[in-house]
C-alpha positions as CSV (number, residue, x, y, z in Angstrom):
1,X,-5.2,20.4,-27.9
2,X,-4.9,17.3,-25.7
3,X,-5.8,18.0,-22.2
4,X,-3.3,17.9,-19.1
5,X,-4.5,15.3,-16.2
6,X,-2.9,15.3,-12.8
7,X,-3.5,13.0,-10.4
8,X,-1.9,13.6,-6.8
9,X,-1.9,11.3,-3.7
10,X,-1.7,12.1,-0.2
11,X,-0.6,9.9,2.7
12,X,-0.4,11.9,5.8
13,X,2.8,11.2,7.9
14,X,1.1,12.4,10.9
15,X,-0.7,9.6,10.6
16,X,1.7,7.2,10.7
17,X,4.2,7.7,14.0
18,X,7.4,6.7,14.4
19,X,7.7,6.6,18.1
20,X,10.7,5.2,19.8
21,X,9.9,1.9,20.0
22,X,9.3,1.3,16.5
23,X,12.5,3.2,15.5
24,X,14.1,0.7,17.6
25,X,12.5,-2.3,15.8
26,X,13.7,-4.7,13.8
27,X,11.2,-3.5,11.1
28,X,10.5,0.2,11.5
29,X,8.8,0.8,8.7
30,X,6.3,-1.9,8.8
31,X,3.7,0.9,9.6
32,X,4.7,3.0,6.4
33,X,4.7,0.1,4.5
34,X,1.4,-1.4,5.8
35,X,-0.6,2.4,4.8
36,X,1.0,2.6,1.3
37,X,0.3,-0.8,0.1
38,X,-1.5,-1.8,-1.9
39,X,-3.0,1.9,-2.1
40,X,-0.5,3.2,-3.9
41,X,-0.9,0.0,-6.9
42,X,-4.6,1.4,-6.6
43,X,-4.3,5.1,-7.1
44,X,-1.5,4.0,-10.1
45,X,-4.3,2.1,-11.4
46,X,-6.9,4.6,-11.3
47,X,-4.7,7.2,-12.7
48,X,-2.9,5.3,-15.4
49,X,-6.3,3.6,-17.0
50,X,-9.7,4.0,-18.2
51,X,-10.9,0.8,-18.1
52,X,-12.6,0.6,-14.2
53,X,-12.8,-3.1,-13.8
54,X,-12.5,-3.6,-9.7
55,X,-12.7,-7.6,-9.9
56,X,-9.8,-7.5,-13.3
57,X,-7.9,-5.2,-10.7
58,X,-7.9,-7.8,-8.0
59,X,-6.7,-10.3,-10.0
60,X,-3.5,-8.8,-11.6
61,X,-3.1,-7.6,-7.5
62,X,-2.4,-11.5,-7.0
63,X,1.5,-11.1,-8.9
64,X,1.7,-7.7,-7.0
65,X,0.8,-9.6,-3.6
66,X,3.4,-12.3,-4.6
67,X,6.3,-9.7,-5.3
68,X,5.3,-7.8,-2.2
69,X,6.0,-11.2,-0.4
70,X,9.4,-11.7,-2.2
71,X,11.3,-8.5,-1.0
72,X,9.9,-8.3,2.5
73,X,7.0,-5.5,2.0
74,X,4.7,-5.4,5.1
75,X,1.3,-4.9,3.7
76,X,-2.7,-4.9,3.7
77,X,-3.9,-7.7,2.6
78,X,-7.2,-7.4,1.4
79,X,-8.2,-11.0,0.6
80,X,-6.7,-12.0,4.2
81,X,-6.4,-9.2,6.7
82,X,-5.0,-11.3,9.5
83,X,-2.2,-12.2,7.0
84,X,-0.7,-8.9,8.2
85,X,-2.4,-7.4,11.1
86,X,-1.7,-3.8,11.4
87,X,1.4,-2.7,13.5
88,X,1.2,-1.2,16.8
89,X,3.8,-0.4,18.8
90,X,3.8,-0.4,22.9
């Protein structure tokens, strides 16, 4: 009998307002955007492997980081923070 793993992530909405000014944006969902990613690759990563190999990780992150780029994702970037500094509305 092969057992059953679930894995589950949480991002807590609460967490991430919408308030009027953002709605009101050009980009109102840079602050969604910037909590899920790259999270979300990393918790895929975690649940979809065994192998635990952070620096391997990192590096296949780099064609993630370049895709991310290409369709307009606002995200953390972990090798450069300041490439995207997180959003804050007035």
């Amino acid at each position: 009998m092969n057992p059953l793993l679930v894995f589950a992530i949480s991002l807590l909405l609460p967490v991430i307002p919408a308030p009027k000014e953002a709605r009101m944006s050009d980009r109102p969902f840079d602050r969604l955007d910037f909590m899920t990613y790259p999270r979300l690759f990393a918790f895929a990563e975690a649940a979809w492997t065994e192998r635990r190999d952070y620096p391997d990780f990192l590096g296949r992150l780099e064609n993630v980081y370049e895709w991310m780029d290409g369709i307009g994702l606002y995200y953390y970037d972990i090798r450069n923070p300041e490439h995207h500094p997180e959003p804050s509305y007035p």
